[in-house]
N, C-alpha and C positions, 0 to 999 in steps of 0.2 A: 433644453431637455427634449421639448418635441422634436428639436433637428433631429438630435441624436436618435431618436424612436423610429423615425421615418428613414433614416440612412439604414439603421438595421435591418427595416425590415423589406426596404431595398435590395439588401446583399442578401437575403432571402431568397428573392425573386428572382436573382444570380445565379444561385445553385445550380448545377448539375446546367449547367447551359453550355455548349459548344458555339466559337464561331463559323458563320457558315462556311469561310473559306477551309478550316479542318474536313466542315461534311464533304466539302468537292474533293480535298486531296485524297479521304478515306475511299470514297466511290471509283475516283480516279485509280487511285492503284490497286485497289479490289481487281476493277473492269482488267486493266492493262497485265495483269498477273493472271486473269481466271481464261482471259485471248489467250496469253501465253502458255499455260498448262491445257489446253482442248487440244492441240495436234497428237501430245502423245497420248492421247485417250484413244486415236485413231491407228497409233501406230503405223510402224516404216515395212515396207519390204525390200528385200535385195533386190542391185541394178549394175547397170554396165553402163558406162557411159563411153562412146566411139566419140572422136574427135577427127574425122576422116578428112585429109589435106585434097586437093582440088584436084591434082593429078593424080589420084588412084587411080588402078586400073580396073578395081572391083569394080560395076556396077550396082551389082547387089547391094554395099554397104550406101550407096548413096541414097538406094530409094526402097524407104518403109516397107512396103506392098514384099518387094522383094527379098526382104531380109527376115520379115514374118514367115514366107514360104519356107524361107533354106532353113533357118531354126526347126518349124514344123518337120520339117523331112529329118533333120536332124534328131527326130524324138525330144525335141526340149520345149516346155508349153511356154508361151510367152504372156503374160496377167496385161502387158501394156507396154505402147511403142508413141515417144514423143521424140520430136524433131524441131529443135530450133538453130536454125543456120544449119554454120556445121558441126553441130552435136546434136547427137542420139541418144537417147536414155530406153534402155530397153529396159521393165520392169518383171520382174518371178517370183514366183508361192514362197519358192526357201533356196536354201544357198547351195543345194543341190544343182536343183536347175541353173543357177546363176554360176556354177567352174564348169559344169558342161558346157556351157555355150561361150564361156573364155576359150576353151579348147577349139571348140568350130570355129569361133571369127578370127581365133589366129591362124588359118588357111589362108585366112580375105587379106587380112592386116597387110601391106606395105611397110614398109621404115620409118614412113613418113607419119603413119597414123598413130593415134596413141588409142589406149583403152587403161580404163579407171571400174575399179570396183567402188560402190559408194553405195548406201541406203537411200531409200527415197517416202517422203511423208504419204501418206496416201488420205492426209487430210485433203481439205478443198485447198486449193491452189494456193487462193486470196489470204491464206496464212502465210503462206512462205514469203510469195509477195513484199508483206509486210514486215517479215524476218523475225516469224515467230516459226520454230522448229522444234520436234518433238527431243525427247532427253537422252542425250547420249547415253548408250549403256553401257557396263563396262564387258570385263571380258567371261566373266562367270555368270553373267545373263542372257549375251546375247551367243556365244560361242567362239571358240578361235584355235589362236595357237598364243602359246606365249613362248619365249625366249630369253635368259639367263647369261649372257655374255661376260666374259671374262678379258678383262683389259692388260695386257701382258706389259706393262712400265716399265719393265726390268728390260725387255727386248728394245723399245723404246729408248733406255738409259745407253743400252748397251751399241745401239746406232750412233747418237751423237757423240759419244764417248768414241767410235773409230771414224767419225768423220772428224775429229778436234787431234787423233794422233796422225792420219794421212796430212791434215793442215801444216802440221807440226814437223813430221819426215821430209814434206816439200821446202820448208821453210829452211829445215835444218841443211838440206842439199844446198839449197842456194847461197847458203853461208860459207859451204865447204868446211862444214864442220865434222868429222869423221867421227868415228870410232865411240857414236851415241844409242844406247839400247832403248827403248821403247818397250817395255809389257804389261802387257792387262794384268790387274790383280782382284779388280770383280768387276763386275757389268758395270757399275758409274766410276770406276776412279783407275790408273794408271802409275806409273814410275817409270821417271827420266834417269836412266842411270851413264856415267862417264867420269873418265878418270881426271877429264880435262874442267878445271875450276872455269873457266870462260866459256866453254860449250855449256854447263848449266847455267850460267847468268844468264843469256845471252838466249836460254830457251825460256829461263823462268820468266824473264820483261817479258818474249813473245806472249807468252801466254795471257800474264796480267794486263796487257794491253789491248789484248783483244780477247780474250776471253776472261773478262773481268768476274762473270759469275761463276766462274772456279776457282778454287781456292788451291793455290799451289805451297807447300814448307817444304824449306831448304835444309837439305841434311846436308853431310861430311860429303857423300861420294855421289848421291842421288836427290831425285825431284820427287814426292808424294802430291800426288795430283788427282784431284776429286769436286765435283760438284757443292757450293755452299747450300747447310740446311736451307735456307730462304729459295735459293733459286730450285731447290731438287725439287719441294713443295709447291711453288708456284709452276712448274714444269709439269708433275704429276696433276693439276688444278687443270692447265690448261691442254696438255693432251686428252683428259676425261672429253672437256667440252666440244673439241672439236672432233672427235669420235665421235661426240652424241649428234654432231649437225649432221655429220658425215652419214652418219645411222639415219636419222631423217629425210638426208634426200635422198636417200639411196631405195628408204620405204615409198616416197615420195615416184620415183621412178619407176616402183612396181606397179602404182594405180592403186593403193589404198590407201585413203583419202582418214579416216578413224585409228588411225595408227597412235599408240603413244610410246614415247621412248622415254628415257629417265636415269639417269643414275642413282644406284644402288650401292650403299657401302664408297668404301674407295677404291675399289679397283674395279667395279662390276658395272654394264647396264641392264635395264631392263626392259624388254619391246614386247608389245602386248598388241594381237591383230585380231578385235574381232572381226569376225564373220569369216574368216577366212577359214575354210577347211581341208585344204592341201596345200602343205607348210611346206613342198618339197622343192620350190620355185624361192619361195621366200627364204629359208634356209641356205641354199643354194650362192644368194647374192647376201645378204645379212654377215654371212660366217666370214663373205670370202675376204682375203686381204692382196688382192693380187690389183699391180700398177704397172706402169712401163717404164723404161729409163732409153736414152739414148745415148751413145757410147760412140769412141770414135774407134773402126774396126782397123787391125793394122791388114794391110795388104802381105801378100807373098815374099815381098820384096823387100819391105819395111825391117823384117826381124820383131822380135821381141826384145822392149822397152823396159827399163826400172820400172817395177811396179805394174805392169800391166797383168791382166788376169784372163784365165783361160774359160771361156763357158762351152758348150755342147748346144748344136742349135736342133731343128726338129729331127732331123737326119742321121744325127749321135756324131757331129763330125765335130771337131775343134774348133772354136773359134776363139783367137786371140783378140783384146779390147785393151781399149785404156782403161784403167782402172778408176780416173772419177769421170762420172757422167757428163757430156752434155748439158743435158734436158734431164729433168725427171716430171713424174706424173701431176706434180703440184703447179704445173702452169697449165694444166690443159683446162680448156673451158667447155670443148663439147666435144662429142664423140659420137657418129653413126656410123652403123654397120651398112654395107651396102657388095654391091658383086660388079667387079672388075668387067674389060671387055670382053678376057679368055671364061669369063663365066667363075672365076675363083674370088671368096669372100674379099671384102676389104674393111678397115676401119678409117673412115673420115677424120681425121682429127684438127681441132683449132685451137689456138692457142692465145693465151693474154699476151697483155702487151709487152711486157720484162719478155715471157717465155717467147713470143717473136721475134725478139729484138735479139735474142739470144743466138734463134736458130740460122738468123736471117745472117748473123754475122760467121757464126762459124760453117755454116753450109757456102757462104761467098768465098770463105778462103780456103775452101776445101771442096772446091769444083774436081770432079774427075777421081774424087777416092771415096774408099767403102764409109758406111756410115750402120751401124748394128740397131735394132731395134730388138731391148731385152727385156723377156717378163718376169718378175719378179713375184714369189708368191711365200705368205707362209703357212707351214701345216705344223701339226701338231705329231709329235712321233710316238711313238707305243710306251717311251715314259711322261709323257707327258710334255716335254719342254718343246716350245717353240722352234722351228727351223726355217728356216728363207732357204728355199732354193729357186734358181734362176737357169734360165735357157734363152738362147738367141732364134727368132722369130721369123726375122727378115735380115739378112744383109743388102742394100742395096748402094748402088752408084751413085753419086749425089750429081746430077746433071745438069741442074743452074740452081742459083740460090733461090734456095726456102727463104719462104714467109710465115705467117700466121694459120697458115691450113695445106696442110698436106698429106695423102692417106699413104697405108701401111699396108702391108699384107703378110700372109705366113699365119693368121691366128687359129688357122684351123677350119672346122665345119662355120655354114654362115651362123648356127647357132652358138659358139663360141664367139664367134665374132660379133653376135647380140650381146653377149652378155658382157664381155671384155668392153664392148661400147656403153654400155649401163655401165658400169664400175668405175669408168674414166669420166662421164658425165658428172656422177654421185662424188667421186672423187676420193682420192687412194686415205686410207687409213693412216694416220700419224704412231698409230702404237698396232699390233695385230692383236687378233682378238680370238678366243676359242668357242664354241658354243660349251656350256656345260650343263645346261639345263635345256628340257623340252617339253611343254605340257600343251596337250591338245583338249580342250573342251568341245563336247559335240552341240549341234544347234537344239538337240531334242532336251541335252540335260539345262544349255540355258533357260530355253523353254518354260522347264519343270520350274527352273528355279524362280522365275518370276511368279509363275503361277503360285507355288508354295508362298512365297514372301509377301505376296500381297494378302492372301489368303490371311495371313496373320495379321498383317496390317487390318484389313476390312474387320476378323475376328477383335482385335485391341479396341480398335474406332468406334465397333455395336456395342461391347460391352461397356464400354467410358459413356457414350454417349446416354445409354438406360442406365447408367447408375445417377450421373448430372440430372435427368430428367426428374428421377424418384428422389432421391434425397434434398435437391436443392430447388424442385416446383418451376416455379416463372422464374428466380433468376436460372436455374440449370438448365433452360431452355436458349436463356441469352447464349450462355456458357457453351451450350452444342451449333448454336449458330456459329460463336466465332471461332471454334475447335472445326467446324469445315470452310469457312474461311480462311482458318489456319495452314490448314493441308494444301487447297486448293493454291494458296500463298506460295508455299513451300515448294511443290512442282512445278509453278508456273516461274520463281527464282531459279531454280535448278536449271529450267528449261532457257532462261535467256542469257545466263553466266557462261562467258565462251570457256571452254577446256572445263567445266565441270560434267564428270561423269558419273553418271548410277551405275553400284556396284549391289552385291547381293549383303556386305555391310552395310551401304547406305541405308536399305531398305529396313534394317532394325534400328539405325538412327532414326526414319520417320517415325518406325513404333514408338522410340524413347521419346518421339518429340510431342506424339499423342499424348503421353503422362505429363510432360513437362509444360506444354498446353494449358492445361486441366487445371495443372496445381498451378497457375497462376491465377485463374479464376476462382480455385480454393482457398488462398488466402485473403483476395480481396473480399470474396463474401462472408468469411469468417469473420473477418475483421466488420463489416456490416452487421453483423449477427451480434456482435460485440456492442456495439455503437449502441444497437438495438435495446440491448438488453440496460444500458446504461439509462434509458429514457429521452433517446433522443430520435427526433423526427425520423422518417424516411428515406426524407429527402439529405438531411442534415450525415445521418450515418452512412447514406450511397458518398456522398463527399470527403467523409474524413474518411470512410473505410478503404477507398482510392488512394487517398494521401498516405496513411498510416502505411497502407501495405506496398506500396508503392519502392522504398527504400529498400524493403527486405527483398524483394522482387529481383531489383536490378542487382542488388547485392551477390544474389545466387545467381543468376546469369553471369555477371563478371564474371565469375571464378569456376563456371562450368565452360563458357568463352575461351579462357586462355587454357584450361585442358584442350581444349577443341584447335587452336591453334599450335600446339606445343605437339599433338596428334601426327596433325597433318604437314608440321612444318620436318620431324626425324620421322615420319613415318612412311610409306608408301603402299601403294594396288591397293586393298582392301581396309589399310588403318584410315589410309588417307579419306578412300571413300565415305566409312564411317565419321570422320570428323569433317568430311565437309557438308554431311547431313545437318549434324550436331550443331554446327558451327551457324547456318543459312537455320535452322528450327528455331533457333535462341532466337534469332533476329524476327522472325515470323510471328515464335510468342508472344512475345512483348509487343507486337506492331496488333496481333490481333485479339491478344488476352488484355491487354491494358486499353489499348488506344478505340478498336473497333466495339469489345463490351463495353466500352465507357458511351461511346456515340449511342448505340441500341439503347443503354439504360436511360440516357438522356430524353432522347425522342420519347420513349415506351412514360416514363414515370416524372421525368426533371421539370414539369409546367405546372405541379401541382407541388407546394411546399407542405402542403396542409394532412399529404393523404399517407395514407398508412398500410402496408402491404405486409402479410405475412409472408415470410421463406422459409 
């Protein structure tokens, strides 16, 4: 019986105790989250970063001193000029200054040099260092442009669908099978029609055989020929995706660096550019859907062939071509613009290893005849529907056999011949695309709006934090320590999560995360008060009121969690932002409403079993 009395009042002495390795982890990720939310307390200013190659011929771009002056003269104020190797980060007040001075240093720029739009911390250095970075913002905080794209599938269906009936007419020639009609009857599907029973069998295997994911039924006199549900859906699935890379590097090739792209619905993407405030460059390359194809050109003498096609080159004169390409745009791997001997643009181009092996064969055996270089573009016409028109560029001689790199000419001013060389780098569009939305935010209204949203936030955080103080005494003081532990948690998550960004929704999930904070400290001290009232210790009722409430805690987090993912997983721009507040708060509550007031009450009360505290 004495065991028994002493073991009790052993586990007494238990109470409210943490192990010390808990105290190190709480200190530990407190510290490593409160490092990580200080840079954005410092906030970014806009930058340029030059990446200036060896053989410029600037000097100015190479040396600081100099390039400070020319800006100055420039009228553009410079905040700050760092140099490491060969990149330059030149720093400015706002984003004003920072597209003036894009506009001056592409005077300087060569081909060879790149420039990048980016933010830059203007905490101490020894944060970034460390790879703590203030919070990405999004686009209705910090300013931009956004863009609405529309993914034309149908144009898309409507291409593979005439490169499967040219398959099929060459196929059919070589059989020497006559008198077989071929018509479109919508953008994905086709009819083989023929009087001859053997000419459709005989088209129907080609098909099945190689082109298995369409689906071809055999009538009396004709072929019904159309795309299987599975393959049209997976075809629609994976054109979206590579438009979206395509969109990527091609944001990637303009120099900004905070770009997000995304698809929207199914047929749509979405590209969001803060900081950026003239969309007319970005628009420009984003919209464009223009690639090259290379075509074998017929000569004077040649005649015109089955099947070849006539294009118009820059001159408005005729040019007759084969009708399947060469080369098309999807093997080129790089592209620069540069200027010929006579002083007229050029585009460098190189190619992968298929697209080499390609050119290298058929430029060997067509030494001495013309070879067409055609552009391909699509626009959108006054009803709306998609059109490709095309024109020849360059005819030129093929003089000995191509390789993997060889330039072009005919694209126009050297400025087309930049941008035509961006498009072929970024690489041609698999579907074309329209812009149909365009919304500019200005940096003054981001501004406002951070200012407005914290405003609220700060107003939400005074009043919670005086009402915790007055109502709930020493414990509601715990309770406002770990509701800024909380927060400070919560941005410093934000701030180390790669691709989360603060949106002007995010900013009322922290508000909601301040309540939700709160009310997990309101349960457990209620339930305290409960304990209390029952006639049990201090010490006794800080334990069970833990425990007790503990269940119902995680229980409403669960199920406010998977709204939060259910959010952010059909939602996008501003739902997303808001649940990924929501979502990163829940986890912060509970790490600092449960775990961190549990540690404080511990230290603060848990060494005495004995004593008895009013709340």
């Amino acid at each position: 019986m004495k065991k028994t009395q002493k073991t009790q009042a052993g586990s007494k002495r238990l109470l409210n105790r943490y192990s010390a390795w808990k105290y190190v982890v709480l200190v530990a990720t407190v510290l490593i989250l409160t490092i990580s939310a200080i840079p954005t307390w410092y906030g970014e200013k806009p930058s340029i970063q030059l990446s200036v190659a060896d053989h410029t011929p600037s000097n100015t771009l190479k040396d600081v001193t100099k390039l400070y002056h020319y800006l100055e003269t420039e009228h553009i104020h410079v905040a700050g000029i760092e140099q490491t190797g060969d990149k330059t980060t030149i720093i400015f007040d706002n984003e004003n200054q920072q597209t003036l001075a894009r506009q001056a240093l592409d005077k300087l720029l060569s081909k060879d040099d790149a420039i990048t739009f980016s933010y830059v911390s203007v905490a101490p250095k020894w944060f970034s260092e460390l790879g703590f970075n203030p919070i990405k913002l999004g686009l209705d905080l910090r300013g931009g442009v956004q863009f609405l794209l529309n993914v034309d599938i149908d144009k898309a269906f409507e291409d593979q669908r005439n490169s499967l009936i040219d398959e099929l007419r060459d196929f059919l020639r070589q059989e020497h099978l006559r008198n077989v009609q071929i018509n479109a009857t919508t953008t994905d599907s086709f009819e083989v029609k023929s009087a001859s029973s053997d000419a459709l069998n005989k088209a129907g295997k080609f098909l099945k055989e190689n082109y298995p994911t369409w689906s071809t039924i055999r009538h009396s006199k004709y072929l019904s020929v159309k795309p299987t549900v599975e393959s049209k859906s997976e075809f629609q699935t994976v054109t979206i995706k590579q438009n979206l890379k395509i969109m990527r590097d091609r944001i990637e090739e303009l120099g900004i660096t905070e770009a997000m792209v995304q698809r929207q619905g199914d047929h749509a993407i979405r590209i969001e550019l803060p900081g950026v405030q003239d969309p007319t460059l970005a628009k420009k390359v984003i919209g464009a859907t223009a690639t090259l194809a290379f075509h074998e050109a017929r000569g004077s003498s040649d005649g015109k062939a089955y099947g070849d096609i006539v294009l118009k080159d820059n001159d408005n004169r005729d040019v007759t071509l084969a009708k399947r390409p060469v080369l098309t745009g999807e093997h080129i791997t790089n592209a620069r613009a540069g200027v010929d001997k006579v002083g007229f643009s050029e585009v460098n181009i190189s190619l992968d290893h298929a697209g080499g092996k390609i050119m290298s064969d058929f430029s060997g055996s067509h030494v001495g005849k013309p070879m067409a270089t055609v552009y391909r573009e699509y626009t959108t016409n006054a009803k709306g529907e998609t059109v490709r028109s095309e024109r020849v560029i360059s005819v030129a001689t093929i003089q000995s056999q191509l390789g993997s790199q060889f330039r072009i000419t005919g694209a126009g001013s050297m400025e087309d011949a930049q941008n035509l060389a961006l498009l072929l780098r970024a690489g041609s569009l698999t579907a074309p695309v329209t812009i149909v939305e365009e919304r500019t935010i200005g940096a003054s209204l981001g501004a406002e709006n951070i200012e407005n949203g914290f405003a609220a936030l700060g107003l939400g955080l005074a009043m919670t934090l005086t009402f915790m103080a007055l109502w709930y005494r020493k414990l509601g003081w715990v309770a406002n320590v770990a509701l800024m532990i909380n927060m400070v948690s919560l941005l410093g998550l934000i701030a180390l999560l790669p691709g989360a960004v603060l949106t002007l929704p995010g900013i009322a999930g922290l508000v909601l995360t301040v309540g939700m904070a709160v009310d997990t400290n309101v349960l457990i001290f209620e339930r305290i008060k409960d304990k209390l009232r029952e006639g049990r210790t201090f010490a006794q009722s800080i334990d069970l009121g833990f425990d007790s409430a503990f269940s119902t805690i995680l229980d409403a987090n669960i199920t406010t969690m998977i709204t939060a993912v259910v959010l952010y997983s059909i939602g996008n721009g501003p739902i997303q932002g808001f649940a990924l507040t929501l979502g990163l708060g829940l986890l912060t509550s509970m790490f600092s409403g449960v775990f961190a007031s549990r540690a404080m009450i511990n230290l603060m009360w848990g060494r005495d079993a004995r004593r008895d505290v009013r709340v």
